[in-house]
C-alpha positions in Angstrom: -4.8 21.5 2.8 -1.2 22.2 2.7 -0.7 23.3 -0.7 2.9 24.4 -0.4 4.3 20.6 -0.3 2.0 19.3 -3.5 5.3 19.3 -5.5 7.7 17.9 -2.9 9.4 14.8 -3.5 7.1 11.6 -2.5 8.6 7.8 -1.1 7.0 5.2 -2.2 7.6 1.8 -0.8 7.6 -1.3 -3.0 8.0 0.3 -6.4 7.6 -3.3 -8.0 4.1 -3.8 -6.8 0.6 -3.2 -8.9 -0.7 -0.4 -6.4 2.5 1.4 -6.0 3.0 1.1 -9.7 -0.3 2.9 -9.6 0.3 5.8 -7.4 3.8 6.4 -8.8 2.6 7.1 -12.2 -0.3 9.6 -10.9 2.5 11.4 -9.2 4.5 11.5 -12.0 1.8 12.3 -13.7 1.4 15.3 -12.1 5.3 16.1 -12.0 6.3 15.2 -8.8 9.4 13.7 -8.2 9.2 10.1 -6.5 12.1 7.8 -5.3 11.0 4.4 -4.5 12.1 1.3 -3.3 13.1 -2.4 -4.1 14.8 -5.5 -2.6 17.3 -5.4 -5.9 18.8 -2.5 -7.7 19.5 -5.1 -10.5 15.3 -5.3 -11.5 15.6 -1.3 -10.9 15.5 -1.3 -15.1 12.6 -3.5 -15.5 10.4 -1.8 -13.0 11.5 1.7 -14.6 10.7 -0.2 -18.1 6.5 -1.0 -17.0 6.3 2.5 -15.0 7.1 3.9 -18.9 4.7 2.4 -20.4 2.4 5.3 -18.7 4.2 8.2 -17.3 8.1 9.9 -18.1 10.0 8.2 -15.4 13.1 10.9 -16.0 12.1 12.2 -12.1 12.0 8.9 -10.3 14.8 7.4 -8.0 15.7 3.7 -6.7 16.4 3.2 -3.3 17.3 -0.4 -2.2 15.6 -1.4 0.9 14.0 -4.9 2.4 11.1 -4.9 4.9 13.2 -7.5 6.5 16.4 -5.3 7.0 17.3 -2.0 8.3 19.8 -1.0 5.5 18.7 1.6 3.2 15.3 3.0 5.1 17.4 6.0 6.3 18.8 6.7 3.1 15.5 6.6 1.7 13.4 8.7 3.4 15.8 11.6 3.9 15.3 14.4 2.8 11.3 13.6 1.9 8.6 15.2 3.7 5.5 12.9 2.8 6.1 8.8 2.4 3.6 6.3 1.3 4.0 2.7 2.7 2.6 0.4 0.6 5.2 -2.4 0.7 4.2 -5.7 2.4 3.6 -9.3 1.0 1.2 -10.2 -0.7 -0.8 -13.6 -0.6 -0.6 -14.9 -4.7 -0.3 -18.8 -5.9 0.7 -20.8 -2.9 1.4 -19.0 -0.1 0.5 -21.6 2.8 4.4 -22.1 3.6 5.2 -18.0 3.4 5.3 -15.9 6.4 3.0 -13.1 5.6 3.2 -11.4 8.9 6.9 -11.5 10.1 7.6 -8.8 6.8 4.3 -6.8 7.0 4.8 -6.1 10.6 8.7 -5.5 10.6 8.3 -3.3 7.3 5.8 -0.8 9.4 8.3 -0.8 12.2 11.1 0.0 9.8 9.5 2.7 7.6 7.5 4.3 10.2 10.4 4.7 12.7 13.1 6.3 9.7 10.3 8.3 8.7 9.6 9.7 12.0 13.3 10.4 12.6 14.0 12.3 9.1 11.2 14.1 10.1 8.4 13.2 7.8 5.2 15.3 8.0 2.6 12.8 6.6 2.9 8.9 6.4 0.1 7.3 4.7 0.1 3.8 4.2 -2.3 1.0 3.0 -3.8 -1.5 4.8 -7.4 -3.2 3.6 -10.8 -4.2 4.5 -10.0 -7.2 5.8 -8.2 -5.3 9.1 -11.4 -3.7 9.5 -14.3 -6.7 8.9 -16.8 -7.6 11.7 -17.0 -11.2 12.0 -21.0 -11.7 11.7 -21.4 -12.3 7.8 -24.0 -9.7 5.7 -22.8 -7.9 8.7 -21.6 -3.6 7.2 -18.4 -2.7 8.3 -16.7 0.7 8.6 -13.3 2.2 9.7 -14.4 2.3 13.5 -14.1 -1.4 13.1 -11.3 -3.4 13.8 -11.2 -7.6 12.2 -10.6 -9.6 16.1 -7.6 -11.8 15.1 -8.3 -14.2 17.8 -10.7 -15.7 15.7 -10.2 -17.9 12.9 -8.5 -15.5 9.9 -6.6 -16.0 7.0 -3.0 -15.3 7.6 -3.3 -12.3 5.1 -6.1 -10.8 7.1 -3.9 -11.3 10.1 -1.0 -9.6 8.6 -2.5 -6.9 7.6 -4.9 -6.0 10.7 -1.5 -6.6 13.0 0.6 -4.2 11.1 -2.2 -1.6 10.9 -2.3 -1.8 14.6 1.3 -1.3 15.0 1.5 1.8 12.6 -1.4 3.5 14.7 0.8 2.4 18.2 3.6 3.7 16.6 2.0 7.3 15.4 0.5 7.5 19.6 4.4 8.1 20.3 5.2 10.5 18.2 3.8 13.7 19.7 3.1 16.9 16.7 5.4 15.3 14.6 4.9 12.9 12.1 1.1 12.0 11.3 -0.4 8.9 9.6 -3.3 8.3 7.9 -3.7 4.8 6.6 -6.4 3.9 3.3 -8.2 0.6 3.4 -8.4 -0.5 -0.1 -10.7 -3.2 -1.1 -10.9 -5.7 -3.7 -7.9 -3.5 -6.3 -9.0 -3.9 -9.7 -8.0 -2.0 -12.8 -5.6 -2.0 -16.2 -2.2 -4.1 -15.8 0.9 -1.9 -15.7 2.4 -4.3 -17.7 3.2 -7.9 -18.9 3.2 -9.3 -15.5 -0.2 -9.6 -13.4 -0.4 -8.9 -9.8 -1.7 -10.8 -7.4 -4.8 -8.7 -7.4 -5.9 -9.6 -10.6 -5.3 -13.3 -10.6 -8.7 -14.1 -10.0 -10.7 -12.8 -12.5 -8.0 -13.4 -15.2 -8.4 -17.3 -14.0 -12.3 -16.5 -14.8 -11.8 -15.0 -18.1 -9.4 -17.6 -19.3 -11.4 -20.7 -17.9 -8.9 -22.1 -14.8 -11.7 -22.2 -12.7 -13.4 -25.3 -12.8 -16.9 -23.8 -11.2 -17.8 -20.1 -10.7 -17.0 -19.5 -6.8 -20.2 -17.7 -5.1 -17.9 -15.3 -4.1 -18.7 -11.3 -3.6 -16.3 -8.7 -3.4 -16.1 -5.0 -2.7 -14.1 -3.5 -5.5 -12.3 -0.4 -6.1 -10.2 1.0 -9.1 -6.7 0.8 -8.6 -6.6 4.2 -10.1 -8.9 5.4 -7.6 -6.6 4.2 -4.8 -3.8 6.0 -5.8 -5.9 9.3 -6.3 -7.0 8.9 -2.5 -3.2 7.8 -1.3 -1.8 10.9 -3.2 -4.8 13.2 -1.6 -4.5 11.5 1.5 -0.8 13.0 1.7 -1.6 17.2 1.9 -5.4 16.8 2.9 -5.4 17.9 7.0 -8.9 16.2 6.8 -7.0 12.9 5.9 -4.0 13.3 9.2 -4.7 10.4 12.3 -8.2 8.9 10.0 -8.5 5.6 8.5 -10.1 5.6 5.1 -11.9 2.8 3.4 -11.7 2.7 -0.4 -14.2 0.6 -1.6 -17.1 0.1 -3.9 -20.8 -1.7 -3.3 -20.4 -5.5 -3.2 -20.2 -7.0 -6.6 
């Protein structure tokens, strides 16, 4: 484990979201500085506002970057020796119209490539499950296995197992450089950072407040946000950790 970079500056991508909110806090937390980015410097306040709700935000940084845009990626990763990619859309209300894929997969392209040119040791970003889930149902799963996106998916499951693909491509190129490692979270679950709920808890707020008009027989593998950001954060110095992918998830619930 390469204990001499546990207090170096961390990137995180997509400061605005429920998981990154997550893992910036632990590493603030634990009094690393973080710089982290957003599409708008202008909600830079109101994401600082939630993240102090749980953690002194006096060492974190806005960058302004888009997944869809190489502006800003550069500037953001310079400097930064470890960068965790957890930016990319996700799936909440209705989404049938939104193109999911186009920003998940041009976002890996974007962070990955600035990363490995500023000379980044360790990238880890998340994927999910549903980039590694066999097709057979009741069928057990595990990080050898890659979801076949030929066959009928969701376009979220489709996103996310193409942009995992291209991350791993990308890392083939890069020789003794840079190294990924990317965690598969699955079903994220945990306290809300603030007023706002993410997409990952919509549905069992639309349970608990009575939206659903039947109880879906639905069954979910769950994990503690807080636990995702503990193994994101590990997943950064650990050498066990460099060129694996790790599942984070729970028994089925």
């Amino acid at each position: 484990m390469d204990k001499s970079s546990e207090q170096d500056e961390v990137l995180v991508t997509g400061g605005s979201g429920y998981l990154a909110g997550s893992i910036i806090i632990h590493l603030l937390v634990a009094g690393r500085p973080v710089r982290t980015t957003i599409r708008d410097l202008a909600r830079a306040d109101e994401v600082r506002a939630t993240l102090q709700r749980h953690a002194p935000t006096d060492r974190l940084r806005f960058h302004a970057a888009d997944l869809l845009a190489d502006p800003g990626w550069d500037a953001a990763v310079e400097g930064v020796r470890h960068v965790i990619h957890v930016a990319s859309p996700m799936p909440v209300r209705e989404y049938r119209t939104q193109d999911l894929e186009k920003p998940a997969r041009e976002g890996v392209r974007r962070v990955l490539e600035a990363a490995h040119r500023a000379g980044v040791r360790r990238v880890v970003m998340t994927s999910s499950t549903v980039a590694a889930t066999l097709a057979e149902p009741g069928t057990a799963s595990d990080e050898t296995v890659w979801t076949d996106v030929s066959k009928t998916v969701s376009p979220y499951t489709r996103s996310k197992t193409l942009a995992e693909q291209d991350a791993w491509a990308l890392a083939r190129t890069w020789g003794d450089g840079t190294t990924l490692t990317t965690i598969l979270p699955g079903f994220v679950q945990g306290p809300a950072l603030g007023p706002a709920v993410s997409g990952s808890l919509e549905l069992p707020l639309r349970m608990l407040t009575g939206r659903l008009p039947l109880v879906p027989r639905v069954s979910f593998c769950g994990v503690d946000t807080r636990d995702v950001a503990e193994l994101h954060i590990r997943a950064l110095t650990d050498d066990r950790a460099s060129g694996e992918r790790v599942i984070a998830a729970g028994s089925p619930l």
